[in-house]
Backbone as CSV, one residue per row, in Angstrom:
resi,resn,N_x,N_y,N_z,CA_x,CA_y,CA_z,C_x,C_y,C_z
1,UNK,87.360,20.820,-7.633,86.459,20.825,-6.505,86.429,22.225,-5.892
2,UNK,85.361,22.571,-5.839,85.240,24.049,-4.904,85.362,23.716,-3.372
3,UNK,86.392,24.694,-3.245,85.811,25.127,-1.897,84.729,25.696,-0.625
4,UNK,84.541,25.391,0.179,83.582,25.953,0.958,84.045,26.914,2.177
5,UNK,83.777,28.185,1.996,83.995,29.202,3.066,83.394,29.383,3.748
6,UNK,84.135,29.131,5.033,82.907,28.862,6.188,83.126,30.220,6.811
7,UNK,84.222,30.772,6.896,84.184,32.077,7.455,83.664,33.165,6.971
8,UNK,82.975,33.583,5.895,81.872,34.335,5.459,80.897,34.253,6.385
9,UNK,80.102,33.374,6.172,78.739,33.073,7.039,78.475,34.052,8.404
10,UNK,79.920,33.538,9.031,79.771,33.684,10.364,80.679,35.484,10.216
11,UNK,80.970,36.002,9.352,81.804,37.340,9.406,80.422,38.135,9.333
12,UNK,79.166,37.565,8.521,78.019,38.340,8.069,77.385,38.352,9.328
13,UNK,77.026,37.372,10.240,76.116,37.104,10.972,76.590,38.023,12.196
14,UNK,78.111,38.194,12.597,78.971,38.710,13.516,78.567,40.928,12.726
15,UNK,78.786,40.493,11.552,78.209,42.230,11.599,77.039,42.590,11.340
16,UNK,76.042,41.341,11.143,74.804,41.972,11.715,74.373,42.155,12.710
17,UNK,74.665,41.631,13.936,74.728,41.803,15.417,75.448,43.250,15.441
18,UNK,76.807,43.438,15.233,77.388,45.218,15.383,76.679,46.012,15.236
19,UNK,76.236,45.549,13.754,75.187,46.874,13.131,73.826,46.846,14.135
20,UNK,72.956,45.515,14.763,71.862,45.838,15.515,72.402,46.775,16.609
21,UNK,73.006,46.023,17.249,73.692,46.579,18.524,74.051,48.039,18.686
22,UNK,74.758,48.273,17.709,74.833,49.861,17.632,74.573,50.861,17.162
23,UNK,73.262,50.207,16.275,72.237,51.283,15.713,70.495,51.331,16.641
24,UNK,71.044,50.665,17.632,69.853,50.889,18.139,68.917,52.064,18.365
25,UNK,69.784,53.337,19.037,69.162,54.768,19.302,70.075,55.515,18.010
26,UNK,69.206,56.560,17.651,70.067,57.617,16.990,71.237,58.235,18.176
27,UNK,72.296,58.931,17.527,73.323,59.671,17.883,72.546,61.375,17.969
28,UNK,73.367,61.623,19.358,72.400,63.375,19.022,72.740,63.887,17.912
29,UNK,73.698,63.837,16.909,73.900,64.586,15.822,72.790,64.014,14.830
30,UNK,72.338,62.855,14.926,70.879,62.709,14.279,69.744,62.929,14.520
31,UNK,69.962,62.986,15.833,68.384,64.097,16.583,68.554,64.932,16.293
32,UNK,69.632,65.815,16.027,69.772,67.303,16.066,69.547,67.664,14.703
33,UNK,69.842,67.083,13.366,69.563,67.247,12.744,68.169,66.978,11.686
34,UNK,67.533,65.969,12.384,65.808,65.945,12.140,65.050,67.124,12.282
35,UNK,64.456,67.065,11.057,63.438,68.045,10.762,62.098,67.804,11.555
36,UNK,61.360,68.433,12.043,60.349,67.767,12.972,59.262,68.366,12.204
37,UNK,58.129,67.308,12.180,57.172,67.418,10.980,56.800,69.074,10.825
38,UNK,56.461,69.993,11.834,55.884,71.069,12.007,56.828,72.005,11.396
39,UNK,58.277,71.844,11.013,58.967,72.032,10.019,58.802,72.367,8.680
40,UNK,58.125,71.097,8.614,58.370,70.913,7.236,57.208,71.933,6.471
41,UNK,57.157,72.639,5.166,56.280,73.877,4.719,54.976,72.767,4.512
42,UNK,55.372,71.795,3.793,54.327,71.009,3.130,53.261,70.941,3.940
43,UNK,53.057,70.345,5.520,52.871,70.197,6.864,52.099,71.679,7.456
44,UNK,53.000,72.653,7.139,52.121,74.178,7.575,51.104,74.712,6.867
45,UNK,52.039,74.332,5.575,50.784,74.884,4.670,49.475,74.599,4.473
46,UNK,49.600,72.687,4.679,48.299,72.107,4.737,47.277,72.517,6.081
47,UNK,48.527,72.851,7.247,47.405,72.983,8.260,46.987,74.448,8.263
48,UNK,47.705,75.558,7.384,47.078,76.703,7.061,47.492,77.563,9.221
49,UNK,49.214,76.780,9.088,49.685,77.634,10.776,49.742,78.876,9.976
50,UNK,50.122,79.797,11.116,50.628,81.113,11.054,51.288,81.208,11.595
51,UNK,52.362,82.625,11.197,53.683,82.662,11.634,53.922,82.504,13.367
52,UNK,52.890,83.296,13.580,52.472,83.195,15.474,52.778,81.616,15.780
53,UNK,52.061,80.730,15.313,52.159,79.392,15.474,52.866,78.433,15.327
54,UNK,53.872,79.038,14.552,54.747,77.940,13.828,56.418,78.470,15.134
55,UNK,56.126,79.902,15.380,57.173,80.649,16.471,56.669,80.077,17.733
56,UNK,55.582,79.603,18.259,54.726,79.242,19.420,55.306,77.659,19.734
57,UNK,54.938,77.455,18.610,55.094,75.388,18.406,56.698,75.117,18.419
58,UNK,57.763,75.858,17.913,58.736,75.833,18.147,59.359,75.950,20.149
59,UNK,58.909,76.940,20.740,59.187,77.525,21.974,59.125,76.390,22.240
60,UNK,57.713,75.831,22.407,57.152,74.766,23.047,58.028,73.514,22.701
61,UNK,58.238,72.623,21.821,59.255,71.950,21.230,60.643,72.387,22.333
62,UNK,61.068,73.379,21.993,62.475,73.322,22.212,62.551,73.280,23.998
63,UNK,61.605,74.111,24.700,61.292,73.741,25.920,61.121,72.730,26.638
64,UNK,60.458,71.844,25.849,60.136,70.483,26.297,61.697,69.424,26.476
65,UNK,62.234,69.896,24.900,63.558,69.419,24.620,64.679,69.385,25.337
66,UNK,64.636,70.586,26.034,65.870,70.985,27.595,65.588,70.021,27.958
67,UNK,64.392,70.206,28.559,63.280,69.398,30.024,64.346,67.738,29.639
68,UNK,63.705,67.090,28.605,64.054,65.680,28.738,65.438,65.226,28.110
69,UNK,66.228,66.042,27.684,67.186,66.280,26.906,68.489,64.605,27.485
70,UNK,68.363,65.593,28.957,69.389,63.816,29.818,68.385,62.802,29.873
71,UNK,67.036,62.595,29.849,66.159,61.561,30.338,66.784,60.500,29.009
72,UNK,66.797,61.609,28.127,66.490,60.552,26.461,68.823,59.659,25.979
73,UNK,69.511,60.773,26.511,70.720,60.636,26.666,70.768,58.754,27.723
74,UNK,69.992,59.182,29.190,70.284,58.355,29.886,69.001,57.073,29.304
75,UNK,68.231,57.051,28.863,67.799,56.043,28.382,68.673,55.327,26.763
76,UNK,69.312,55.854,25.929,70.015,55.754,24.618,71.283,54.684,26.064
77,UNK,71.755,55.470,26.765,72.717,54.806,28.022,72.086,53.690,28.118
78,UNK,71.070,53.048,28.762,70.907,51.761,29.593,70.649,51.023,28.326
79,UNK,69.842,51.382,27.430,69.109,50.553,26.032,70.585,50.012,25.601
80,UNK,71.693,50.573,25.311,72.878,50.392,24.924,73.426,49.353,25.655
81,UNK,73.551,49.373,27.314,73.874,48.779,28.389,73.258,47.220,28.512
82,UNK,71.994,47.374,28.160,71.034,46.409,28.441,71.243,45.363,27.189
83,UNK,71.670,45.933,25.914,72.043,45.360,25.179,73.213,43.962,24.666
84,UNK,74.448,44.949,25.596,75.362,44.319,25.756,74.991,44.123,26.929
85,UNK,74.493,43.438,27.847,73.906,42.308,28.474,73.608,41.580,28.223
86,UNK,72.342,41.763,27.154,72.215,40.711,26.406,72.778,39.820,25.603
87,UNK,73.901,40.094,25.278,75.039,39.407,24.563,76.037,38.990,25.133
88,UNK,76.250,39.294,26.690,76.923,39.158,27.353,76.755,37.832,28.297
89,UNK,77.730,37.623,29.493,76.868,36.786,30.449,76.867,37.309,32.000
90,UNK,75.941,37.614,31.728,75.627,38.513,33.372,74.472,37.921,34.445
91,UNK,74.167,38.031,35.160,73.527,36.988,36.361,72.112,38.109,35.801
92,UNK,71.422,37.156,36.443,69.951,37.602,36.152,69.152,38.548,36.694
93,UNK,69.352,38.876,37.594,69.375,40.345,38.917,69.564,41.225,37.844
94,UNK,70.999,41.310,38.129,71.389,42.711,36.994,70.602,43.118,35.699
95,UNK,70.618,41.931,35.326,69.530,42.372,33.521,68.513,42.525,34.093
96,UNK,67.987,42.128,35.358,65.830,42.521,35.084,66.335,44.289,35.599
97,UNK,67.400,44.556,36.490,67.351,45.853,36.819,67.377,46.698,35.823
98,UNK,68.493,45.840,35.088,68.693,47.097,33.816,67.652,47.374,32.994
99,UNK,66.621,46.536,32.650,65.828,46.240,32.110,64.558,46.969,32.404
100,UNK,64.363,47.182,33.525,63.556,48.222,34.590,63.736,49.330,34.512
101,UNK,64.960,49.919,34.595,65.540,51.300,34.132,65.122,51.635,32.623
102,UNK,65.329,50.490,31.866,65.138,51.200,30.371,63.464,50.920,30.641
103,UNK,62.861,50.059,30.848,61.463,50.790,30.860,60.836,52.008,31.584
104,UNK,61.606,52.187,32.835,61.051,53.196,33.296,61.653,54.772,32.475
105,UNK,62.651,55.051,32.073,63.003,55.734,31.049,62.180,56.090,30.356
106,UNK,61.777,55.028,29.332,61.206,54.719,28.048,59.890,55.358,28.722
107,UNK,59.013,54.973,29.384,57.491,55.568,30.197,58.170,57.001,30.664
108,UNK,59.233,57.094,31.095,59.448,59.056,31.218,59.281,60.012,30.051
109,UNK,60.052,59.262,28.920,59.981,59.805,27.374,58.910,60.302,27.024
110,UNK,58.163,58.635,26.713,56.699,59.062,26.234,55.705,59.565,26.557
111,UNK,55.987,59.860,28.142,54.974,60.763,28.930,55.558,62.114,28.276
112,UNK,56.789,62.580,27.924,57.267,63.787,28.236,56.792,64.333,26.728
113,UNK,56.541,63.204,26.141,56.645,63.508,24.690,54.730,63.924,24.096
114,UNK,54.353,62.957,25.339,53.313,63.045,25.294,52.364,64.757,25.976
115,UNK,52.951,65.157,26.567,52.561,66.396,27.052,52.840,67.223,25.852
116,UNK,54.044,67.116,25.522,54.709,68.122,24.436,53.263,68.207,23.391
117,UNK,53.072,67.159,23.216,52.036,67.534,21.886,50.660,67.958,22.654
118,UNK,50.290,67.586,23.769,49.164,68.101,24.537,49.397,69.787,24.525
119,UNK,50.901,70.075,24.644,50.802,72.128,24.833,50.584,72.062,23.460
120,UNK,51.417,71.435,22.370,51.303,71.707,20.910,50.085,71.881,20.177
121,UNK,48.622,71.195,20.293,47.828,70.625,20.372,46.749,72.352,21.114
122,UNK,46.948,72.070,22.011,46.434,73.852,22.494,46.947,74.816,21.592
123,UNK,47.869,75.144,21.027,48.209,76.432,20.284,47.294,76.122,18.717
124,UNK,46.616,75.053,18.173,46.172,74.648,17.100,44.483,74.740,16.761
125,UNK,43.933,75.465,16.354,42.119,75.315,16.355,42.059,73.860,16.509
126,UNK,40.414,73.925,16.512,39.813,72.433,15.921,40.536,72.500,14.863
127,UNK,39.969,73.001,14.060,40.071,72.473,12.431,41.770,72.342,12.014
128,UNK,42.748,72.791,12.514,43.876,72.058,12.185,44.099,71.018,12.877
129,UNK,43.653,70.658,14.059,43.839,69.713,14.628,43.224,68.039,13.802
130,UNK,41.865,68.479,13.310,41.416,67.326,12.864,41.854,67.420,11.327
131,UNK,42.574,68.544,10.928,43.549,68.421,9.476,44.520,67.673,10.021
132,UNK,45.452,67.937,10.891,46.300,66.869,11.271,46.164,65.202,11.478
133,UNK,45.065,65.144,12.272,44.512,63.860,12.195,44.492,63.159,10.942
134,UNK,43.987,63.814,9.991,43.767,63.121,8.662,44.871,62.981,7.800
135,UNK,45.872,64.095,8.031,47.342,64.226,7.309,47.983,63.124,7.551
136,UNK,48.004,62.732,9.026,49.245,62.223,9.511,49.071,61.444,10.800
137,UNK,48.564,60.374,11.270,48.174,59.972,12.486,49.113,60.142,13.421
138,UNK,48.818,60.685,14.066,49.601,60.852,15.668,50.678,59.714,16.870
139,UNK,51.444,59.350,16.150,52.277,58.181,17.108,53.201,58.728,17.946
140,UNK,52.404,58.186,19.613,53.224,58.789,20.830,54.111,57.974,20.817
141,UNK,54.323,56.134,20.309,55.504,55.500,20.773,55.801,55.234,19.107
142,UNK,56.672,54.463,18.854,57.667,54.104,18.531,58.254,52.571,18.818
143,UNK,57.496,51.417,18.181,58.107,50.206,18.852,59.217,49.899,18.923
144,UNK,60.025,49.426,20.015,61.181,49.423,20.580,61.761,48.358,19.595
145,UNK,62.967,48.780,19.027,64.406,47.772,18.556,64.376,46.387,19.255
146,UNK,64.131,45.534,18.509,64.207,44.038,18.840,62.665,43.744,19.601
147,UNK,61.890,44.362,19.416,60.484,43.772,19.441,60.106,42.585,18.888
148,UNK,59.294,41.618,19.427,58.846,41.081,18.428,57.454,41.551,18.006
């Protein structure tokens, strides 16, 4: 007669929760090390930048990057927080607050992120701009971890 292991099941189900839970945001050593499309040659070449532009689009980038640098730290914070709330048992007050914070965060980001490409966007003619368009569609968000 075989046995039945019941503690598998529940060892898998217990580290797929770890793994959601704590892969939710990248680590800055994975922000830091992303290549950001305007990077990449494939990307310049098609849009036919110049060196002026590609030194311009950087400034701009890394400027922006100071700017929101804690916004994106303290939102990776509450998303984390809010998380283990959710798994937790905490009164209902507390989670809509926390919950408020990571949206209002999350709307600081994508505004911030959203300007960034508005200066980026100025340093670019028409015609790379609507090369870009066609390369690569433009996504200001990013649907949030555990969406449905």
């Amino acid at each position: 007669m075989t046995r039945v292991h019941t503690k598998w099941p529940l060892a898998g189900v217990l580290g797929g929760l770890v793994i959601l839970v704590s892969g939710v945001m990248p680590s800055e050593a994975q922000v830091a090390r992303r290549v950001t499309p305007i990077q990449r040659s494939v990307l310049r070449d098609e849009l036919g930048l110049t060196e002026e532009q590609v030194k311009s689009i950087r400034e701009v980038r890394a400027r922006h990057w100071k700017s929101m640098r804690e916004t994106v730290r303290a939102l990776r914070d509450a998303r984390r927080a809010l998380n283990e709330m959710a798994l937790g048992n905490v009164d209902e007050g507390a989670f809509t607050a926390k919950a408020a914070e990571v949206r209002e965060l999350s709307g600081q980001v994508l505004e911030a992120r959203a300007r960034t490409l508005q200066e980026v966007s100025r340093l670019l003619t028409r015609e790379q701009r609507e090369k870009l368009r066609e390369l690569r569609p433009l996504r200001l968000h990013r649907p949030a971890p555990l969406a449905s």
